[in-house]
N, C-alpha and C positions, 0 to 999 in steps of 0.2 A: 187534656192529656199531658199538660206541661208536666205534672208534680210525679207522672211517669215515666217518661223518657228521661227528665232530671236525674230521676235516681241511678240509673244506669249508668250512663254517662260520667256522671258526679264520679259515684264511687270507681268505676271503671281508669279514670285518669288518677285520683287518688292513688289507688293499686299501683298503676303501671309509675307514678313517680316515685310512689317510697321502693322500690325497686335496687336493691344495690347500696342500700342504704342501712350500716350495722354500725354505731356509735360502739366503742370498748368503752368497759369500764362497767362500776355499776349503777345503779335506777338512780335517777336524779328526783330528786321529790317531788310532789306534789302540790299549789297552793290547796291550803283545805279551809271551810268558811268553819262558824262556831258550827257544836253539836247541836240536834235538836232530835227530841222523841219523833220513832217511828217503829211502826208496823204494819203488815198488809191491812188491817182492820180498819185502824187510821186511815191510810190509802183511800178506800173505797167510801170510809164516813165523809171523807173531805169531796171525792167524786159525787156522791150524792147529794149533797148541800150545796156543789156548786150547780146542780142540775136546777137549782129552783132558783136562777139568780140569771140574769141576763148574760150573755156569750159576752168578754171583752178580749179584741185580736188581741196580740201581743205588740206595742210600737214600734215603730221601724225608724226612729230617729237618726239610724245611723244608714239610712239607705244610698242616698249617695254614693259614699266607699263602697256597698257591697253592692253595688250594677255594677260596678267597673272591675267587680272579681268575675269575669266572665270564665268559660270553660278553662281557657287556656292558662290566668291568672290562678284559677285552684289546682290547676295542674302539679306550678310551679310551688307549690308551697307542700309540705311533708314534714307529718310529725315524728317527731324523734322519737324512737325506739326507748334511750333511756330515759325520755318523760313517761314510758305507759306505767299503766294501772296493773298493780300484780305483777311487775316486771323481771322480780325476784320474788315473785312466790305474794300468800301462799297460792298453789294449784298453781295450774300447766297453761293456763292461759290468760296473757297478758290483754290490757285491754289499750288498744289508743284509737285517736278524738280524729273526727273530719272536721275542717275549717270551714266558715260560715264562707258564703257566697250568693253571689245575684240568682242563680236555680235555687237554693239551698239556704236563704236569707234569714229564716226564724231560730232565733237561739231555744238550745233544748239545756235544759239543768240537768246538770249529772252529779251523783252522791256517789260518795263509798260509806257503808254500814258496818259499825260496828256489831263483830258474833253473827249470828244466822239469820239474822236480818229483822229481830226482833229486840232492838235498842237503839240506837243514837244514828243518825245521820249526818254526814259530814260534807257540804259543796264542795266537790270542783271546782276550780277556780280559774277561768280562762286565764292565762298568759302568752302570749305573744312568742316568750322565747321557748316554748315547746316545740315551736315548729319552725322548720328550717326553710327562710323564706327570702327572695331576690332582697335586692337593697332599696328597690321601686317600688315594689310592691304595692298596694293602695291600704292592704290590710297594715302595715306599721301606724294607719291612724285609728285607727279601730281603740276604742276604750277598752282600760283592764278590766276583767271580770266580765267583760262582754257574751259567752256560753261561746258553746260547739255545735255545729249541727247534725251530729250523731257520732255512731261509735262501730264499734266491730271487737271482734275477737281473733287475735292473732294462733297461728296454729300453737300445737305441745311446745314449752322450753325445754323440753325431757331433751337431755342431748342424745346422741345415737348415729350410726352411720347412714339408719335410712329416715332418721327424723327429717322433715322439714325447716329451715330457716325461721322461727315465727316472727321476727324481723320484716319479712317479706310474705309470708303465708299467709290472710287473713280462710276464715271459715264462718261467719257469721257477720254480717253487717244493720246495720238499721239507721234509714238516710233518708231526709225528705216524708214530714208529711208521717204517717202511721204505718210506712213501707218499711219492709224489711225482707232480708234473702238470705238464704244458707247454699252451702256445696251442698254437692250428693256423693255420691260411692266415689263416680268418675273426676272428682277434683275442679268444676266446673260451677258458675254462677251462671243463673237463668233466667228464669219466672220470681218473681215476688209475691210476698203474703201482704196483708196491709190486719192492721189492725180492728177495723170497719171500713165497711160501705155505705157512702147515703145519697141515695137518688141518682144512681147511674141510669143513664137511660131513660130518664122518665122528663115527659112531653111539658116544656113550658116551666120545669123545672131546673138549675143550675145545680149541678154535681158538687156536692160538699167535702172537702179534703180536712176532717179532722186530725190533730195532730198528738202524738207525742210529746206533752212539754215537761213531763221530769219523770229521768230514769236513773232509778236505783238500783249497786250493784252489791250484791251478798260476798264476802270476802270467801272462794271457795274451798273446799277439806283438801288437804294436801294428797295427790294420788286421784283426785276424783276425774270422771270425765266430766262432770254435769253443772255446769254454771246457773246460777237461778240470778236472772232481772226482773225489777218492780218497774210498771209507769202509768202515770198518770195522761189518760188520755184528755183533749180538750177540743172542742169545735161548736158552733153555733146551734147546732140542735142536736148534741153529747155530750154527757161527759162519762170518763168510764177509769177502770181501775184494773191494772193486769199483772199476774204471774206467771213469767215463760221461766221455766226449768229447761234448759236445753241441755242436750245431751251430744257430746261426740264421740263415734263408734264407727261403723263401717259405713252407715252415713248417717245424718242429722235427726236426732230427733227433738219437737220442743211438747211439752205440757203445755198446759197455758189456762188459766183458770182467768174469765172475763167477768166483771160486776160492769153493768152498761145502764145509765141513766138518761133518757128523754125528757133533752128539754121543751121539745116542741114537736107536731106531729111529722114523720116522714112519711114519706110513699115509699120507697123502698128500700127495709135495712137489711143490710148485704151482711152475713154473718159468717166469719170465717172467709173474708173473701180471696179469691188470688188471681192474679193478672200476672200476662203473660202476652207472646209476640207471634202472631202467624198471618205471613205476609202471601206466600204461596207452594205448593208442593206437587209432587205427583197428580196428586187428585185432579187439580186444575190448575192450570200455567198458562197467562197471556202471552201469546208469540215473542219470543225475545223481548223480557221485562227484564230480565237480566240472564248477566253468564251462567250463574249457580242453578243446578238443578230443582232443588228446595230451600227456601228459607223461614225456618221459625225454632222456636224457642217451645213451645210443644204443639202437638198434633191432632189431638185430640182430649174430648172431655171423656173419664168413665167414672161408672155411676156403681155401687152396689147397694142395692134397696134393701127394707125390711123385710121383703118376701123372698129375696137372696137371688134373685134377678141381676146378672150383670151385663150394662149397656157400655154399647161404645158408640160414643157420637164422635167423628171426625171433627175436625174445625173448619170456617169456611173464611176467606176474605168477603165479605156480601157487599154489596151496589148500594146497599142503606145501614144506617144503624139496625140491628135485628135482633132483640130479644126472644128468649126461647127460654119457658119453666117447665119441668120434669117433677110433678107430685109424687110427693112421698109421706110417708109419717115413722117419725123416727129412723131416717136412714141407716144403713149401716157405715157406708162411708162415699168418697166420691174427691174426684183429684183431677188436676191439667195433666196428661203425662206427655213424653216422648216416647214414642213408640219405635220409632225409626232409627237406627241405630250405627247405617250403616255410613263410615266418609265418604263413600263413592257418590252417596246420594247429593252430598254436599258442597265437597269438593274447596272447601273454606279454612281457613287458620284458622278463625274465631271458632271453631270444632263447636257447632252446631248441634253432632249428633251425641256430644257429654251432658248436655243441658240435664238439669237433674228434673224428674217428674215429685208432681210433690201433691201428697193426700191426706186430705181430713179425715180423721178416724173421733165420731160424736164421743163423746161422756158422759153417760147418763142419758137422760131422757130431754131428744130437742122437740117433741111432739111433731106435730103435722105442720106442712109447709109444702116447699119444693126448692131444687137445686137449677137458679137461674142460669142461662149461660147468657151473655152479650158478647156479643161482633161487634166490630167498627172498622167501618172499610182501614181502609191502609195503601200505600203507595212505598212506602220505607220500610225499612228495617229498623229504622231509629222507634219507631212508634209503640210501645202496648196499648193494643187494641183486643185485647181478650178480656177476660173477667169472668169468674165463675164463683157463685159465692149458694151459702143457704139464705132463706127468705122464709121465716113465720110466716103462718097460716094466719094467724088475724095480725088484725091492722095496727101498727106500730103510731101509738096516741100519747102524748108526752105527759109526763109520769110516770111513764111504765118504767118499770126496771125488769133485766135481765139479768140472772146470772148463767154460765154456761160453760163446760170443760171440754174439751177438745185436743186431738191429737196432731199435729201435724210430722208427716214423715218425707224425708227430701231424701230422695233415694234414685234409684236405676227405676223401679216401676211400681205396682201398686205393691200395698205390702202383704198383700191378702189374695194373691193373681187366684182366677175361678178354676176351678176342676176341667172346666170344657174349654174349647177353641176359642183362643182368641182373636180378633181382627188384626190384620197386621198389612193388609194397604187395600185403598178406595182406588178406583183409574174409573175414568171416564174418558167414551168416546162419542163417534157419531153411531148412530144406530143403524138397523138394515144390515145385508148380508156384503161380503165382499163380493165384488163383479154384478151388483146390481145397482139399480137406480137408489140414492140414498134418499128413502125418505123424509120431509121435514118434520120439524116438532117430534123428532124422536129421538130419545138418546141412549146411549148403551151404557151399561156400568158391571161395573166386574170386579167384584168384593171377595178379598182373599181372609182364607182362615189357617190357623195353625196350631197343630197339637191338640192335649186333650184326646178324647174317645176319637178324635177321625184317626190317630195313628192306629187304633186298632180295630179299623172296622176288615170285617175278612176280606177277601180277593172276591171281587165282581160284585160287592155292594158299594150302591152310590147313596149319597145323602140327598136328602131331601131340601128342596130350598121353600120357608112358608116367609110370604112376603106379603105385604098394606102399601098401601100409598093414601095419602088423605083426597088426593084426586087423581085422573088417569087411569089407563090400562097398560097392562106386563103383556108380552111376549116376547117366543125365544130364551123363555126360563130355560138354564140349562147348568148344572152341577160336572166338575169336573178335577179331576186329581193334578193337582199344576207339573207338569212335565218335569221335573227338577229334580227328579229322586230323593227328596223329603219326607218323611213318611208324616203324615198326618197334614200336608198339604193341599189342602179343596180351594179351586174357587165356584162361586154364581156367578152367574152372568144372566142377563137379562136386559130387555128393552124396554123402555115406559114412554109412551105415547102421551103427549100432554097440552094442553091448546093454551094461549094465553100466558102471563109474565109471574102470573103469584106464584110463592114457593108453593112445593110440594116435600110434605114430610113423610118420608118415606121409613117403613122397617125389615129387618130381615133375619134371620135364625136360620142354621140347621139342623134337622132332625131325622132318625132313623126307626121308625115304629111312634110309639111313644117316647123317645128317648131324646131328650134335648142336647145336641150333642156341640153347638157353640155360645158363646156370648151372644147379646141381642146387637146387631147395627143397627143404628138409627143414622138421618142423615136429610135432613134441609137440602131441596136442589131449589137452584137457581134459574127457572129456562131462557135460554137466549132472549135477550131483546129485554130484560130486568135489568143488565147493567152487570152481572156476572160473565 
C-alpha cells in the first residue's frame, strides 16, 4: 500500500509548499531535447511491441540521494511557477513538474508536442534551477536531465476578481505509479484513479504497480477548457497506451481511450480501477478510536447495471482482506462516492465531507464481467485501503490486448443519481427491544432512504421493506417515516439473528404494490467475534 499513501502525501506537502509562492515576471523557458515523430498510433505500436519483450525496471543509480529526500525534504523543494509549461499561454492551464524523491523515486519523461498532438515531440529536460530548493538539499546532487516524478495542472491564468491564483491552485495531479486524482465541484482532492490494476487481493500472489513512464502533452486551443495527455504505460506483466482529454467545468471530466497489452497471464486485471480511504463512520465505530465522528474519503460503492438496477453498497473496515464481485454485462456505470456531506459528521479541517465522489461511465461495449470491490483492514487515516475497479469475464492470458473507452466523472455525486430513493445512512445496533433482556448473536440495523417516489407516497401509506440475507433470519421488520419533517424520509429497521463469524451478505429495497420505489442496499456484516 506504500505507492498509495505516497501519493497523497507527496502531492499534498507539494501543494501546501508552493503556497505563497508567485515569481513576477514572465515564463522562463524551458530545457527541450531534439524533436522526434509522434502520434497516438505510434504510442500504442511502441506499447504493443514492447508487450512481447521482457519487463526492464527503470535503474535507480542515483538512489542514494533520493532515500534521503524523505517527506519532509520534498516538502521543502517547489517548483517555480515561471518554469511551468503553458505558462503564458497557449490555453488557461499551466503545467509544473513534482521532484523525484524516496516515495516517488522513478523518473517519468515528459514531452511537449508540437500542433494537436499529431507531429514532433520534444523532452523536457530536468533542471535543478526550476525549482526553488534549500542550499542542503540532497537533490543539488542529483544529475541534469535526471526526469520529474509527475505533473499537475494549475488552475485558469484567465485573470478575474474571482479567478483563482494558478500559481497556487492545482486541479489535476498524476503522481506515483499509474495514480492520479482530480478536484470535484467542491474544490477538494480525495480518492485516486490509477491507470490499472493487477492482482490486488489475490492469494500467494504480489500486487503489481505498473507505471506511467512517458507523458505527452498536446499544446491546448486558446479559450479551451479541455487539456488532452498521452502516456505510455509500463510494468512487468503490461504495457499499455492512453488518451486522457480532460475537461474542467463545474467539476472534472477525463475521456480516456486505453490500448492495454499482456505480457504474461494475471489473475486479476483491475479495469478502470479507483482507490480510496474508509477508516470508520456512522455505520460502525470502535469505542473511542478517535475524536472525529467519521473518517473517510468515500462511503460507499454504487453500481448502475445494464438492467438499470441501482445498488448501494456501503463501505466496511473488515478484520481481513475481503473481496466482493457484483456480475454484470456491460454495465452502465458504477463509482466510490461520498454520500455524506455533512461537517458536523466530521468535525475536521482536512473537510472530509468535499472529498469529490468519482464514476466510470463504459464506452462502448466492455461485455461481461463484474465490478470488484476490495477492503483492507486499516487502523489510519493515512492508508487507502478501498479499491474498486471492473474485471473481464474471461481470463486475462498474455497476448491478449484490450482496447477500451471510458468516462471518468469527479464530481459531488453520480452523474446519472436514480429516479427512486436513495440510501443516505447504514446505523447499526444491538438487537432486541428496549427494557428487555438483549439477546445475543442478534443485531439491529436501520437503513435510511431519501427522496424519489417516498416523497410522494399519500398520507397513511407505508412502504414496504423486501429483504435476503445469504444466511440467518429477520425480525421486527419494521418501515418508518424518520421524524424530521423531510418529506420523502423512510427508514427499515430490522433484526438478523445469526450464529457463527462468517459475513453475511445482506439486501434490501423498498416497495409499494409493484412499484420499486428505492435504490437496492447491499451490505457485508461482520458478526462479532470476526474481528469487526
Amino acid at each position: 500500500m506504500t505507492d498509495r499513501r505516497t501519493f497523497l502525501a507527496t502531492a499534498g506537502a507539494l501543494a501546501m509548499a508552493a503556497m505563497g509562492y508567485a515569481p513576477a515576471g514572465a515564463a522562463a523557458p524551458l530545457r527541450l531535447g531534439a524533436r522526434a515523430p509522434f502520434s497516438f498510433g505510434h504510442l500504442v505500436r511502441q506499447a504493443r511491441e514492447a508487450a512481447t519483450r521482457p519487463f526492464q525496471a527503470t535503474p535507480m543509480p542515483n538512489w542514494p540521494i533520493l532515500e534521503r529526500l524523505d517527506y519532509a525534504a520534498v516538502g521543502e523543494i517547489r517548483f517555480k511557477p515561471d518554469h511551468a509549461l503553458f505558462a503564458d499561454g497557449p490555453g488557461r492551464f499551466p503545467v509544473t513538474f513534482f521532484h523525484l524523491g524516496r516515495f516517488s523515486p522513478t523518473p517519468v519523461r515528459m514531452y511537449v508536442l508540437d500542433g494537436d498532438g499529431a507531429g514532433q515531440a520534444r523532452e523536457i529536460l530536468y533542471d535543478e534551477s526550476y525549482f526553488d530548493m534549500p542550499a542542503d538539499s540532497p537533490a543539488h546532487a542529483l544529475p541534469p536531465g535526471i526526469g520529474f516524478a509527475g505533473f499537475r495542472f494549475q488552475e485558469s491564468r484567465v485573470a478575474g476578481p474571482a479567478a483563482p491564483d494558478w500559481r497556487t491552485n492545482d486541479w489535476v495531479a498524476f503522481l506515483s505509479a499509474s495514480y492520479f486524482r482530480a478536484i470535484g465541484e467542491l474544490y477538494q482532492y480525495g480518492l485516486s484513479a490509477r491507470g490499472i490494476a493487477i492482482d490486488i487481493a489475490v492469494p500467494d500472489r504480489a500486487e503489481e504497480f505498473p507505471a506511467f513512464t512517458h507523458i505527452y502533452f498536446v499544446p491546448p486551443a486558446a479559450g479551451s477548457d479541455t487539456v488532452t495527455v498521452y502516456a505510455r504505460l509500463d510494468g512487468p506483466s503490461i504495457t499499455g497506451a492512453f488518451r486522457f482529454d480532460i475537461t474542467r467545468g463545474k467539476a472534472v471530466l477525463m475521456d480516456i481511450d486505453a490500448a492495454l497489452f499482456l505480457r504474461r497471464d494475471v489473475a486479476r486485471l483491475g479495469i478502470a480501477p479507483l482507490t480510496s480511504m474508509y477508516w470508520f463512520s456512522e455505520v460502525s465505530k470502535p469505542t473511542a478510536i478517535d475524536w472525529r465522528p467519521e473518517v473517510h474519503d468515500s462511503d460507499g460503492l454504487a453500481m448502475w447495471t445494464r438492467g438499470g438496477e441501482y445498488i448501494w453498497r456501503p463501505l466496511n473496515n473488515p478484520p481481513r482482506i475481503m473481496a466482493s464481485a457484483f456480475g454484470d454485462d456491460n454495465p452502465r456505470g458504477f463509482g466510490l462516492l461520498q454520500r455524506d456531506r455533512n461537517f458536523d459528521h466530521y468535525l475536521d479541517g482536512v473537510h472530509y465531507e468535499r472529498r469529490p465522489s468519482l464514476w466510470v461511465e463504459p464506452l462502448g461495449d466492455w461485455g461481461p464481467g463484474a465490478v470488484h470491490l476490495v477492503e483492507i483492514p486499516t487502523d489510519d487515516e493515512i492508508h487507502d485501503n478501498i479499491v474498486a475497479m471492473w474485471v473481464p469475464a474471461s481470463p486475462a492470458r498474455k497476448g491478449d490486448e484490450h482496447r477500451l473507452k471510458y468516462r471518468l466523472h469527479w464530481t459531488d455525486r453520480e452523474p446519472y443519481p436514480p429516479a427512486t430513493a436513495r440510501c443516505v445512512a447504514t446505523r447499526l445496533g444491538n438487537g432486541g427491544q428496549p427494557g428487555q433482556p438483549r439477546p445475543q448473536g442478534v443485531r439491529k440495523f436501520m437503513v435510511e432512504f431519501l427522496g424519489g417516489p417516498l416523497a410522494g407516497l399519500p398520507y397513511g401509506v407505508a412502504p414496504e421493506a423486501v429483504l435476503w440475507a445469504s444466511r440467518g433470519s429477520f425480525s421486527y421488520v419494521y418501515v418508518e417515516a424518520v421524524p424530521d419533517d423531510i418529506p420523502g424520509h423512510w427508514r427499515a429497521q430490522f433484526d438478523l439473528t445469526v450464529d457463527g463469524t462468517d459475513p453475511v451478505e445482506m439486501r434490501l429495497y423498498l416497495k409499494s404494490g409493484e412499484l420499486t420505489l428505492s435504490e437496492t442496499w447491499l451490505y457485508q456484516y461482520h458478526p462479532p467475534g470476526s474481528g469487526a
